[in-house]
LUMKE-853279 format. One record per residue (C-alpha): residue in one letter; y, x, z; residue number from 1. Coordinates in steps of 0.05 Angstrom, whole numbers, plus 5000, padded with zeros to 4 digits. Example, Ala and Ser with C-alpha at 12.3 -4.5 7.8 and 13.67 -1.06 7.14 Angstrom:
<sites>
SITE, residu, yy, xx, zz, num
SITE, A, 4910, 5246, 5156, 1
SITE, S, 4979, 5273, 5143, 2
</sites>
This chain:
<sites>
SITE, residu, yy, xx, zz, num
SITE, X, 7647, 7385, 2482, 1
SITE, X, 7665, 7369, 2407, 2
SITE, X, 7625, 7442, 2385, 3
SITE, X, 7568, 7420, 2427, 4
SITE, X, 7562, 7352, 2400, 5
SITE, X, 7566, 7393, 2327, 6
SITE, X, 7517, 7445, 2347, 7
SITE, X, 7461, 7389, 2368, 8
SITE, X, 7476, 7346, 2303, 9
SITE, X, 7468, 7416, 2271, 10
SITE, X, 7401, 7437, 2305, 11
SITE, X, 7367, 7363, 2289, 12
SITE, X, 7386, 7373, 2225, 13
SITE, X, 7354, 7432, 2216, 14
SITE, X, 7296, 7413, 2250, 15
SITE, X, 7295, 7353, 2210, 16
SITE, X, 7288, 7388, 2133, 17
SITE, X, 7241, 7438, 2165, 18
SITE, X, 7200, 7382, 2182, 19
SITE, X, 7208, 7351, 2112, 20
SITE, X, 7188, 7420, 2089, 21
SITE, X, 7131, 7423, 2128, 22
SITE, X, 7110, 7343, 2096, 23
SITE, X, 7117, 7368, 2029, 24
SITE, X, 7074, 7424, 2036, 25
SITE, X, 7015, 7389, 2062, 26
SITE, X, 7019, 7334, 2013, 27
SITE, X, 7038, 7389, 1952, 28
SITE, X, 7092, 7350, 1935, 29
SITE, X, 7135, 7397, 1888, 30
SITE, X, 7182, 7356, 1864, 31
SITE, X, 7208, 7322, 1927, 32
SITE, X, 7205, 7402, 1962, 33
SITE, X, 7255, 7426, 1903, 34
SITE, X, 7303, 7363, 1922, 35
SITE, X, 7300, 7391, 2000, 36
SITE, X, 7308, 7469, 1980, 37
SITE, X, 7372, 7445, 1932, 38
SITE, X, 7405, 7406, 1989, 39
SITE, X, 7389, 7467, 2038, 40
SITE, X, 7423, 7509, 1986, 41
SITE, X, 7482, 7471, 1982, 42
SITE, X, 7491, 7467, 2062, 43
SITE, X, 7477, 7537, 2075, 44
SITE, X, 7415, 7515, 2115, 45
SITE, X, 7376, 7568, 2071, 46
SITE, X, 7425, 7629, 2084, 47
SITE, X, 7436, 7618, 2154, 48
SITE, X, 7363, 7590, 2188, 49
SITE, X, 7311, 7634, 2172, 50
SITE, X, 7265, 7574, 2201, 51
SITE, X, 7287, 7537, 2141, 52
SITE, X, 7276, 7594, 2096, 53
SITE, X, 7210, 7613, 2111, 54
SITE, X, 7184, 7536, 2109, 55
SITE, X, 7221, 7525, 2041, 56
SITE, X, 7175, 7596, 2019, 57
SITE, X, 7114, 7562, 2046, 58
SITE, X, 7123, 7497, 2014, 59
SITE, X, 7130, 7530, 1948, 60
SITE, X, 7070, 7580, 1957, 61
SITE, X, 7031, 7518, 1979, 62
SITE, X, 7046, 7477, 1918, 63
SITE, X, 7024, 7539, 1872, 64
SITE, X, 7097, 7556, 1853, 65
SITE, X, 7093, 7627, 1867, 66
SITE, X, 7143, 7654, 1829, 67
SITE, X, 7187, 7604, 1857, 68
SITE, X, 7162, 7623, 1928, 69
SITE, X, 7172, 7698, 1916, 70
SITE, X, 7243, 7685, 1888, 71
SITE, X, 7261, 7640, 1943, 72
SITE, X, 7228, 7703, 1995, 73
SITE, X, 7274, 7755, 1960, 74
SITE, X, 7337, 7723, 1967, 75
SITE, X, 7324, 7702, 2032, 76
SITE, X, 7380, 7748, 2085, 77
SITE, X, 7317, 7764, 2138, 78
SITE, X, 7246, 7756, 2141, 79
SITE, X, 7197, 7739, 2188, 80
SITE, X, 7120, 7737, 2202, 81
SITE, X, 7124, 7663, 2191, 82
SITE, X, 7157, 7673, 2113, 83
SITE, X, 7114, 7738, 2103, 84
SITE, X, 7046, 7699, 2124, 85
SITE, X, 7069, 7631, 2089, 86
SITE, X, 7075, 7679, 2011, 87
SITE, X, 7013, 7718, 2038, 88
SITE, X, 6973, 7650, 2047, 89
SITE, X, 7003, 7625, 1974, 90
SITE, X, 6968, 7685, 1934, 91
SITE, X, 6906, 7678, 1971, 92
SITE, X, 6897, 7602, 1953, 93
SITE, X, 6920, 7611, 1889, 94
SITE, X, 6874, 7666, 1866, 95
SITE, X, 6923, 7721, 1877, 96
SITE, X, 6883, 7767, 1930, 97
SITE, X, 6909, 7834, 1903, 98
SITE, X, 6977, 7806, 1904, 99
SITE, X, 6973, 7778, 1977, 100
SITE, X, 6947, 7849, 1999, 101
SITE, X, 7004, 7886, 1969, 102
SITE, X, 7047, 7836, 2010, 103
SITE, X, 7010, 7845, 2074, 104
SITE, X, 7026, 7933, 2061, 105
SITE, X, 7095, 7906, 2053, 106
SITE, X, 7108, 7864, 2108, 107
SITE, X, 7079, 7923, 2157, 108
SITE, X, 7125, 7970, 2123, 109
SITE, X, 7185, 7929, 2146, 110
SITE, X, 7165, 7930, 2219, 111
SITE, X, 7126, 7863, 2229, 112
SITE, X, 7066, 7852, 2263, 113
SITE, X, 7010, 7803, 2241, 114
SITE, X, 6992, 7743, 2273, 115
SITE, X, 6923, 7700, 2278, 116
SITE, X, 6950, 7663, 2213, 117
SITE, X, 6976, 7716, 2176, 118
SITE, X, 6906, 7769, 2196, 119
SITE, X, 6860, 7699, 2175, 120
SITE, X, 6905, 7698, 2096, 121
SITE, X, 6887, 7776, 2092, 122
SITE, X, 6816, 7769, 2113, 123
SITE, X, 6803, 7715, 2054, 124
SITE, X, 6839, 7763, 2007, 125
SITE, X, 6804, 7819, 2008, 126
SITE, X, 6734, 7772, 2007, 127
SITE, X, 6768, 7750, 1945, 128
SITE, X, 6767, 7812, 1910, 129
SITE, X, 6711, 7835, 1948, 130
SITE, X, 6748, 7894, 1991, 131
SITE, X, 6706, 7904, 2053, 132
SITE, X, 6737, 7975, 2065, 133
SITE, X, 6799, 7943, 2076, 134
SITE, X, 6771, 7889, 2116, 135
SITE, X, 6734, 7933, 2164, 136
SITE, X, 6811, 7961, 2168, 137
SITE, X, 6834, 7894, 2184, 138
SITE, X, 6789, 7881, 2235, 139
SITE, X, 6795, 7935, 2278, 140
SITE, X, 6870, 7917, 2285, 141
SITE, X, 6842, 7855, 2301, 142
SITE, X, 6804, 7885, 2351, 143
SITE, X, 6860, 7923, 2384, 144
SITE, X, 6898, 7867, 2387, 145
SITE, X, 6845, 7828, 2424, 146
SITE, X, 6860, 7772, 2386, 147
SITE, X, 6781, 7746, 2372, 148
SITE, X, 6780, 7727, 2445, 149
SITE, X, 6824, 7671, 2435, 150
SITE, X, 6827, 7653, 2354, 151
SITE, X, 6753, 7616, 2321, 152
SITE, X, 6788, 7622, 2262, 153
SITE, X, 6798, 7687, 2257, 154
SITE, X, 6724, 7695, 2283, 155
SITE, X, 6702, 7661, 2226, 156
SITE, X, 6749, 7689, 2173, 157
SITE, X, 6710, 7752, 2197, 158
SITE, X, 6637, 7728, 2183, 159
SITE, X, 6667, 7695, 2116, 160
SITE, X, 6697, 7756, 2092, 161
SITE, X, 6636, 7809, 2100, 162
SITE, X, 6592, 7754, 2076, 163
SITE, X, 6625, 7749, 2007, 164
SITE, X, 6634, 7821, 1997, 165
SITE, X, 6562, 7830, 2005, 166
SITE, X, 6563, 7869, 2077, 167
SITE, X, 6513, 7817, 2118, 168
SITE, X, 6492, 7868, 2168, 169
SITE, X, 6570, 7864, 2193, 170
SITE, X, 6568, 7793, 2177, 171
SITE, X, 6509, 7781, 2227, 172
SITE, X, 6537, 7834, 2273, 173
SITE, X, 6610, 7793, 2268, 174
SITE, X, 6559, 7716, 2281, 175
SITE, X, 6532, 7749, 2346, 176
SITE, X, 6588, 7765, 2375, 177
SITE, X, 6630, 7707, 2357, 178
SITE, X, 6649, 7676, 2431, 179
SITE, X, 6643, 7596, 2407, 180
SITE, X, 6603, 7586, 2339, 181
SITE, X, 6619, 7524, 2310, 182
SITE, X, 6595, 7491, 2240, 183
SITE, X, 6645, 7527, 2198, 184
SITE, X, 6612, 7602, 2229, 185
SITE, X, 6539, 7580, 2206, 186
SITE, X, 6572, 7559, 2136, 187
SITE, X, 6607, 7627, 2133, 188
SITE, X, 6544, 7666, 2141, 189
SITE, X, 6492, 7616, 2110, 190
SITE, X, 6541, 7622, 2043, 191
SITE, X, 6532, 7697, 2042, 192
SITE, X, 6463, 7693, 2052, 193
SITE, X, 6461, 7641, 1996, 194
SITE, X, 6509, 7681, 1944, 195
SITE, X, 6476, 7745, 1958, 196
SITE, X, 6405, 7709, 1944, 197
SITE, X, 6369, 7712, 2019, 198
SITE, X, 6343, 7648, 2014, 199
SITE, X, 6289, 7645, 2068, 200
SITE, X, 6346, 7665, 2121, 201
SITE, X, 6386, 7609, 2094, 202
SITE, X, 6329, 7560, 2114, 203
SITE, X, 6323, 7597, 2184, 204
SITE, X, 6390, 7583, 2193, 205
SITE, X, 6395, 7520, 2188, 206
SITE, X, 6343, 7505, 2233, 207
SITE, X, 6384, 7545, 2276, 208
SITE, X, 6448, 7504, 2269, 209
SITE, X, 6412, 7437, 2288, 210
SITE, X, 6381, 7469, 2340, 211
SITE, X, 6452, 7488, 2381, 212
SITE, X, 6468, 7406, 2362, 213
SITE, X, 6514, 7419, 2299, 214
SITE, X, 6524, 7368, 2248, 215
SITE, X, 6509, 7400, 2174, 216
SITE, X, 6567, 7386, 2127, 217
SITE, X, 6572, 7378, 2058, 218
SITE, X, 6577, 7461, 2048, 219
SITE, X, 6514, 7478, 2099, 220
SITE, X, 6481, 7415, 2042, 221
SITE, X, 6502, 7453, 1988, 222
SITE, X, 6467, 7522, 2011, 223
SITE, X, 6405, 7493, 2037, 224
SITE, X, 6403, 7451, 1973, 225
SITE, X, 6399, 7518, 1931, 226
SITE, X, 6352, 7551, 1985, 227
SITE, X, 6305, 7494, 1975, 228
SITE, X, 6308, 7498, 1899, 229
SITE, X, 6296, 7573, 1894, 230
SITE, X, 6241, 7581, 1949, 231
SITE, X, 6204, 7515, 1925, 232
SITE, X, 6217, 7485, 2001, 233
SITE, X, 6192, 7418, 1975, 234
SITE, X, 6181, 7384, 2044, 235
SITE, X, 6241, 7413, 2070, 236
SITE, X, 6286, 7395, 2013, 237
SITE, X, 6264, 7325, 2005, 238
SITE, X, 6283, 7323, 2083, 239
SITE, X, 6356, 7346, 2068, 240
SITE, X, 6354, 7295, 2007, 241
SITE, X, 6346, 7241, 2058, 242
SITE, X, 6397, 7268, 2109, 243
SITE, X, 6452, 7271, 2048, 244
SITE, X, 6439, 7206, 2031, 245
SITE, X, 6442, 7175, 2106, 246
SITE, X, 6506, 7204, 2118, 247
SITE, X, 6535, 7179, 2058, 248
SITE, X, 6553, 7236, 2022, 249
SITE, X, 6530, 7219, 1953, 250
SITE, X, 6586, 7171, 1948, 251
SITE, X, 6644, 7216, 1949, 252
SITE, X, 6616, 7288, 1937, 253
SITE, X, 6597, 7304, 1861, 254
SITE, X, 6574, 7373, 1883, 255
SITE, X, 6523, 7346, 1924, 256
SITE, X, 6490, 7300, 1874, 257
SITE, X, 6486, 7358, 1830, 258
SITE, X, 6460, 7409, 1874, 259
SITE, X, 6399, 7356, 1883, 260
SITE, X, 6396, 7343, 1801, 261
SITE, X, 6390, 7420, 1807, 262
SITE, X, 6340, 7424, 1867, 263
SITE, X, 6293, 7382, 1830, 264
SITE, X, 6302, 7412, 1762, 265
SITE, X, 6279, 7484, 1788, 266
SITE, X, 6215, 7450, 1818, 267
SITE, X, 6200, 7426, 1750, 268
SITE, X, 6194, 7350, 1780, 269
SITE, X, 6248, 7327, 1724, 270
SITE, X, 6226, 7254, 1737, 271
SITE, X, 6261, 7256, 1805, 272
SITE, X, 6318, 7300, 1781, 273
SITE, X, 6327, 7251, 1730, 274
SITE, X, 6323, 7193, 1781, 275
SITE, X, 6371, 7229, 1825, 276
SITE, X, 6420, 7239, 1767, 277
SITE, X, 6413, 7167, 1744, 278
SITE, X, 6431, 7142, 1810, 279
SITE, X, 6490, 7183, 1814, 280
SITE, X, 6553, 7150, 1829, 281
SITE, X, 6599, 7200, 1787, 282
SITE, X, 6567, 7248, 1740, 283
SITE, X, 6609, 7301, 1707, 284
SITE, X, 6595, 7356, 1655, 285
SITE, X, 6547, 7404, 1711, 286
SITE, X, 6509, 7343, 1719, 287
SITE, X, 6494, 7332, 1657, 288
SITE, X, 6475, 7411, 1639, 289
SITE, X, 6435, 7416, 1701, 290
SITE, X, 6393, 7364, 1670, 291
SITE, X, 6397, 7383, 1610, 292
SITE, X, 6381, 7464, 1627, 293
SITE, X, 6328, 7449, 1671, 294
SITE, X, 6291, 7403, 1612, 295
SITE, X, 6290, 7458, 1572, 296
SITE, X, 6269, 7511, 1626, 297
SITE, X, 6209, 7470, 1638, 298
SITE, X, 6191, 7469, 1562, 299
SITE, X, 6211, 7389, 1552, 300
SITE, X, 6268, 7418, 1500, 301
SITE, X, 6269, 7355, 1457, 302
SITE, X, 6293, 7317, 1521, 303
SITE, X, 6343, 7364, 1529, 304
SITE, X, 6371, 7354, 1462, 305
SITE, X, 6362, 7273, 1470, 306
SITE, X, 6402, 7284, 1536, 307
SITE, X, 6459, 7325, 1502, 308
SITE, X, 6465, 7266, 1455, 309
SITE, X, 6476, 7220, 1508, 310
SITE, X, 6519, 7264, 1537, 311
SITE, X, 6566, 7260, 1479, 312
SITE, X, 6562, 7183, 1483, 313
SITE, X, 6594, 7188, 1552, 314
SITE, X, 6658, 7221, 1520, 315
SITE, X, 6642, 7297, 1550, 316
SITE, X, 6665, 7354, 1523, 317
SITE, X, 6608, 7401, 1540, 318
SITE, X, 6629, 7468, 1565, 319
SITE, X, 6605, 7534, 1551, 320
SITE, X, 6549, 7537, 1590, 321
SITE, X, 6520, 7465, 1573, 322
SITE, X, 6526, 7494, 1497, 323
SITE, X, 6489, 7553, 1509, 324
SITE, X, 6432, 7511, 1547, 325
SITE, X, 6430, 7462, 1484, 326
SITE, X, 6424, 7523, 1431, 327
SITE, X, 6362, 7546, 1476, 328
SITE, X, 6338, 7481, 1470, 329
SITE, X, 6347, 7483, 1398, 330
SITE, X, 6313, 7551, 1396, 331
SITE, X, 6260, 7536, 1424, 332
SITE, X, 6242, 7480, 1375, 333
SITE, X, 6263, 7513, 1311, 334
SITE, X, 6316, 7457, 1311, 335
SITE, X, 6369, 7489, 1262, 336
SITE, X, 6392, 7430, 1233, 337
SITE, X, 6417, 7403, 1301, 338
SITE, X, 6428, 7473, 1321, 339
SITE, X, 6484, 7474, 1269, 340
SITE, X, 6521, 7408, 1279, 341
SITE, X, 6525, 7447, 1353, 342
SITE, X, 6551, 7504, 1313, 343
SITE, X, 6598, 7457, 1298, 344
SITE, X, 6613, 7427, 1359, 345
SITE, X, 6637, 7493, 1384, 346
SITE, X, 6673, 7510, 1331, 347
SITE, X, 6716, 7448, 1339, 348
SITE, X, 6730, 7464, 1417, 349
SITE, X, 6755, 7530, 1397, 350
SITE, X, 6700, 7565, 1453, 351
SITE, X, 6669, 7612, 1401, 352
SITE, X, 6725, 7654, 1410, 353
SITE, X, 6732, 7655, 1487, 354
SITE, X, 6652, 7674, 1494, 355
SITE, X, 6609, 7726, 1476, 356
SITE, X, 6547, 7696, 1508, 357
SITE, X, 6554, 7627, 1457, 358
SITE, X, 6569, 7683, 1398, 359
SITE, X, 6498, 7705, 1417, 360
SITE, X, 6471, 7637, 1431, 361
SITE, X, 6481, 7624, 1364, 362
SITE, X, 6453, 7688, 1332, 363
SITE, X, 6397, 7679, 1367, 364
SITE, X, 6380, 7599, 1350, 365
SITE, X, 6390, 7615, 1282, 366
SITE, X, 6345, 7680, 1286, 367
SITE, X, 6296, 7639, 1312, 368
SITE, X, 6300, 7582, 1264, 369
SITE, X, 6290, 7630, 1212, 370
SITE, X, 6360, 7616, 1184, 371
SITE, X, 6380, 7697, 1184, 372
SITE, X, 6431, 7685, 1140, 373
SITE, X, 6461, 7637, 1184, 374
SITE, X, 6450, 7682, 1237, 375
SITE, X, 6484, 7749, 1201, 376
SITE, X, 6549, 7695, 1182, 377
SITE, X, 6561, 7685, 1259, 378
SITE, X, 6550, 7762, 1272, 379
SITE, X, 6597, 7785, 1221, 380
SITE, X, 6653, 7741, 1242, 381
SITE, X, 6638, 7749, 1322, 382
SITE, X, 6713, 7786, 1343, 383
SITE, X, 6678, 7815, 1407, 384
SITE, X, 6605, 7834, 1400, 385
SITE, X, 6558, 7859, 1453, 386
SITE, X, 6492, 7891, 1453, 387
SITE, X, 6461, 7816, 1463, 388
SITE, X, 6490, 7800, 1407, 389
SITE, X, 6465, 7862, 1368, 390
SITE, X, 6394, 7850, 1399, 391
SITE, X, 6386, 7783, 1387, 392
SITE, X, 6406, 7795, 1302, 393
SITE, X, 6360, 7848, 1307, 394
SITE, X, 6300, 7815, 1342, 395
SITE, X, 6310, 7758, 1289, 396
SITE, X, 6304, 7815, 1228, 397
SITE, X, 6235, 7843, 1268, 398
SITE, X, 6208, 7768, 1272, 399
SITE, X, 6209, 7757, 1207, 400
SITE, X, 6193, 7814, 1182, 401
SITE, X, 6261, 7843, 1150, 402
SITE, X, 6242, 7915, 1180, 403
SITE, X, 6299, 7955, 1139, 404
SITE, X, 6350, 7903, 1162, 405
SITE, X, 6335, 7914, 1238, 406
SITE, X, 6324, 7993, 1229, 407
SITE, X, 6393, 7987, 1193, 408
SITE, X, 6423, 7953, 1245, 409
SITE, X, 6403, 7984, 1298, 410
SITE, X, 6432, 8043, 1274, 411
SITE, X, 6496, 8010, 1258, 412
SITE, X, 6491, 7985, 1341, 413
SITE, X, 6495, 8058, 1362, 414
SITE, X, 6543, 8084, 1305, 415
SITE, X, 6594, 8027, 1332, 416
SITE, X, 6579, 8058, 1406, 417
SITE, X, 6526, 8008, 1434, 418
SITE, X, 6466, 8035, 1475, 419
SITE, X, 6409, 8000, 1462, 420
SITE, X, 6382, 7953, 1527, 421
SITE, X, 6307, 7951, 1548, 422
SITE, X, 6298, 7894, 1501, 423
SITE, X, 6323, 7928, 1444, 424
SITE, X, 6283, 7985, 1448, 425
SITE, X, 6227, 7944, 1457, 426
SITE, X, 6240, 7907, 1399, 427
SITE, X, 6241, 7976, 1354, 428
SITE, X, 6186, 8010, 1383, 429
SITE, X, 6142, 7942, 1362, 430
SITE, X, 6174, 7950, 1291, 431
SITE, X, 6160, 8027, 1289, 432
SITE, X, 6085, 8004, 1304, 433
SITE, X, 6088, 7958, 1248, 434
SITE, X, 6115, 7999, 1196, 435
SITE, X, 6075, 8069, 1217, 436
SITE, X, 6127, 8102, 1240, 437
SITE, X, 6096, 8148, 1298, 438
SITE, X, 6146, 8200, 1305, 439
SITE, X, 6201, 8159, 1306, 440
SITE, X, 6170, 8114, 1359, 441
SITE, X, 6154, 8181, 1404, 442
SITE, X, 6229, 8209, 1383, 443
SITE, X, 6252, 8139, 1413, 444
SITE, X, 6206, 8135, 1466, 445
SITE, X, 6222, 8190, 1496, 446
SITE, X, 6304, 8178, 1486, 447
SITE, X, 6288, 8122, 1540, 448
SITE, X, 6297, 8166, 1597, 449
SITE, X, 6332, 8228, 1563, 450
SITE, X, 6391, 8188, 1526, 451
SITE, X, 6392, 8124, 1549, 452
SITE, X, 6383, 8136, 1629, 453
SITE, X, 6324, 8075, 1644, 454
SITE, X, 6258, 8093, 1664, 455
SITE, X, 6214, 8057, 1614, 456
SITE, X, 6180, 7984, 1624, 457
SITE, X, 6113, 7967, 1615, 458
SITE, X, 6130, 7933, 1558, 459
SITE, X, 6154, 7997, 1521, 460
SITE, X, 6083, 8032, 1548, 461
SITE, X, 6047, 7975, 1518, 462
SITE, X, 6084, 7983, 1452, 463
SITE, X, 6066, 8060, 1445, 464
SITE, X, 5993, 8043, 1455, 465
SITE, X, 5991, 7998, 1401, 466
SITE, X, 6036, 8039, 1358, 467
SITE, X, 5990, 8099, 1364, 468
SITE, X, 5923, 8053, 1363, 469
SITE, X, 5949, 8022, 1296, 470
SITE, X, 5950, 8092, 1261, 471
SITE, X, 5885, 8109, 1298, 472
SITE, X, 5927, 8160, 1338, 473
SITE, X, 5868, 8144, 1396, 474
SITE, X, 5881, 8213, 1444, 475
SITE, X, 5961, 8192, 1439, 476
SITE, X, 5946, 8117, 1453, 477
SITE, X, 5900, 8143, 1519, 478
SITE, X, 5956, 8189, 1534, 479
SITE, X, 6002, 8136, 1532, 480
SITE, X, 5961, 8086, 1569, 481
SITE, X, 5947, 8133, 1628, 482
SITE, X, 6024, 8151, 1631, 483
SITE, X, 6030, 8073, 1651, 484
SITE, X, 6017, 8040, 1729, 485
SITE, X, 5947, 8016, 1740, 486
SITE, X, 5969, 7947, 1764, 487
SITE, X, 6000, 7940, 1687, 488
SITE, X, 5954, 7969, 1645, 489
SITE, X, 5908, 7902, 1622, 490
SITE, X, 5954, 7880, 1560, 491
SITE, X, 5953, 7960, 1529, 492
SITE, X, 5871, 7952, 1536, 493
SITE, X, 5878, 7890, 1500, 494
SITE, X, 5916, 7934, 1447, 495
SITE, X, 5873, 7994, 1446, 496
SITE, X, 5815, 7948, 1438, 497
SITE, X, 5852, 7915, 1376, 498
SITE, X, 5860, 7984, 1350, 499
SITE, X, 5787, 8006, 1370, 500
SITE, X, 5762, 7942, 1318, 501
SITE, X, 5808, 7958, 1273, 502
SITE, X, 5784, 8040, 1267, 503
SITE, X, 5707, 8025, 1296, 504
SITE, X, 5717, 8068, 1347, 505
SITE, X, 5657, 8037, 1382, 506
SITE, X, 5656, 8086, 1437, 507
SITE, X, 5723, 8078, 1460, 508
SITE, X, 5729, 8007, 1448, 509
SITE, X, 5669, 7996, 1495, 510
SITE, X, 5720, 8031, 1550, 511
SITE, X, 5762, 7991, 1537, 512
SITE, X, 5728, 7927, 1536, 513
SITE, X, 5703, 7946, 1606, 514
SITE, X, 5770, 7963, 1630, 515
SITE, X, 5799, 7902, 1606, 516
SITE, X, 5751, 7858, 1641, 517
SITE, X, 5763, 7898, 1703, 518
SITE, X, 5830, 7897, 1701, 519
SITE, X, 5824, 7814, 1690, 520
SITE, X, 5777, 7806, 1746, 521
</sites>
């Protein structure tokens, strides 16, 4: 009687730190979790009840201590699915997909067989690191275990996981024959369609969704918001505008304010975005450089700038995409003087170093701005550069007219091991026009395909026409012009008839006068 009456106070107590276990790890409280694992240490709880064990892993996987969790796991006597799937789940929601797949190998090494929970963690690993081989692996032990009959979650893990690893045929295939499709199955396969840039589906879709009588949440919002911006779905997006704002999401959902401030930004109506961000009942810094990018995308830079000021006045530290957005802006209206107190701006956040696109940014608002100088400083004491950094110091040299520099340089680019991009060459065949330099232009030309592996642009047609035409080269420049796609021929006529004025080569520059008006008509 006296072991039984020990035995129940034993079993409730166990049940009871489980449960506290189980409360810490929903609300992530850390500190009150380590209390409960030190007081299951110190009764043996941990060493004896694998129950306790595996919910003291979970708690500390949950709250993002994973090298507590994995400690904790090793020193445990025995495991179990539930401790194997409770460290699998931690890596996955902590950013740790490789790590959680490693752990899945593991676990089936030591006998164990996955559950719903555990199959659900694996599927949004390998999305994570975009591993639809293994996936497809994963599923059809899913399969065999006939466990989509009976588990949505799973169903939807499914959709979720070919959709992010860019697979949307099994994605679709995975939709149609998921048994009950709730909200969170449309989100899984609108999201993919939205990431992997299918807009007009995305639309479809969610005519689709209201149509079986499911409510739209705030992530179905979010898609359609950025389906609507892209395709220009005016009517339709002003229609979701309205549905956000009756069901109230505006007021707790910063994401969804912004994807509207974006939504009307890429139509170019800026007075509603600007409405729509003023009415805003948070803002944070992607508010802020959605406005401020999509003033300057729709050529109202000095607004852009004025709105980075204000910005500032809010007591935001811009990021380094809201800095690269304001040194466009500053580009684009030769605005070096403001461009540099930027410079300094992100010198003082320390982001210079963390990112080659603001390194570039900055060579290229200073090219611009004519301040080369400037521009060669930030170059030379860039610790990573890249060939958009190369192009854009070069492009700068071409611009105004420092033609050694940007020859010298772009050798320098390839002795350092950089091969030249489409805009490069570009850049250097228009400089090998300007300078005469015919054979170097065809030597380069022709490295396009043979060196470099691109088939050449238009533009880089257009630039041999007027390279040739310039030196009066006219059979080359006709050559070169017929080598190009009818459909993109009217701006090398425009050359060749530039070149035809230039030589008074009457003859051919009445061909060319006709074929440019045909080509324009």
């Amino acid at each position: 009687m006296h072991s039984n009456i020990i035995a129940i106070h034993t079993l409730h107590e166990d049940i009871a730190i489980v449960q506290s276990l189980k409360s810490c790890t929903k609300q992530k409280n850390l500190r009150k979790g380590s209390k409960l694992h030190g007081q299951a240490l110190k009764t043996g709880l941990l060493r004896h009840n694998i129950f306790v064990g595996s919910a003291t892993v979970h708690m500390y996987a949950a709250c993002g201590a994973l090298a507590k969790a994995q400690q904790v796991f090793d020193e445990l006597p025995s495991h179990n699915v539930v401790s194997w799937t409770g460290l699998i789940t931690g890596y996955v929601q902590h950013g740790q997909g490789k790590r959680a797949l490693d752990c899945f190998e593991l676990m089936k090494d030591e006998g164990f067989s996955p559950n719903a929970i555990t199959f659900a963690s694996v599927l949004r690993a390998c999305a994570s690191v975009g591993l639809a081989i293994k996936g497809k692996e994963i599923h059809a032990d899913i399969c065999n275990m006939h466990l989509l009959e009976t588990d949505t979650v799973l169903g939807n893990a499914l959709i979720d996981m070919y959709s992010k690893c860019g697979d949307l045929t099994m994605a679709e295939q995975s939709f149609a024959g998921h048994l009950v499709r709730d909200t969170v199955s449309w989100n899984a396969l609108v999201a993919g369609y939205c990431q992997h840039h299918h807009y007009e589906k995305v639309l479809v879709c969610f005519e689709q969704l209201i149509g079986e009588g499911l409510i739209p949440d705030v992530v179905t919002f979010l898609c359609m918001l950025k389906a609507c911006g892209v395709t220009k779905a005016i009517s339709k997006g002003k229609q979701v505008h309205a549905e956000v704002v009756r069901q109230g999401f505006l007021k707790g959902d910063t994401s969804l304010g912004n994807a509207l401030v974006d939504m009307y930004a890429k139509w170019g109506a800026l007075t509603e975005a600007r409405q729509v961000f003023d009415e805003l009942p948070n803002r944070n810094i992607i508010s802020w450089t959605i406005l401020i990018t999509g003033y300057h995308e729709h050529g109202h830079s000095e607004e852009a700038l004025d709105c980075f000021q204000q910005m500032l006045h809010e007591d935001l530290t811009p990021d380094a995409v809201t800095f690269f957005s304001v040194l466009k802006a500053c580009s684009s209206v030769g605005a070096a003087e403001r461009g540099q107190e930027v410079h300094a701006e992100i010198m003082r956040t320390g982001l210079l170093y963390k990112s080659c696109e603001l390194g570039s940014a900055l060579i290229d608002m200073y090219s611009k701005c004519g301040a080369l100088e400037k521009a060669h400083e930030v170059f030379s004491r860039l610790s990573g550069r890249d060939i958009v950094a190369w192009t854009a110091l070069i492009t700068g040299y071409c611009q105004h007219g420092y033609n050694f520099e940007a020859m010298r340089c772009f050798e320098r680019m390839q002795i350092e091991g950089f091969s030249p991009d489409a805009v490069t060459l570009s850049c250097i065949l228009k400089l090998c026009g300007v300078v005469g330099a015919t054979e170097r232009g065809q030597m380069l030309f022709d490295s396009i395909s043979k060196n470099y592996g691109m088939i050449p642009a238009a533009e880089h047609h257009i630039c041999m026409v007027d390279l040739f035409g310039r030196e009066g080269q006219f059979d080359k420049a006709v050559t070169a012009l017929r080598q190009m796609p009818s459909s993109l021929t009217l701006p090398s006529w425009f050359a060749l008839l530039d070149a035809c004025l230039k030589w008074g080569n009457m003859e051919l520059g009445k061909i060319a006068f006709e074929q440019k008006f045909q080509s324009d008509g």
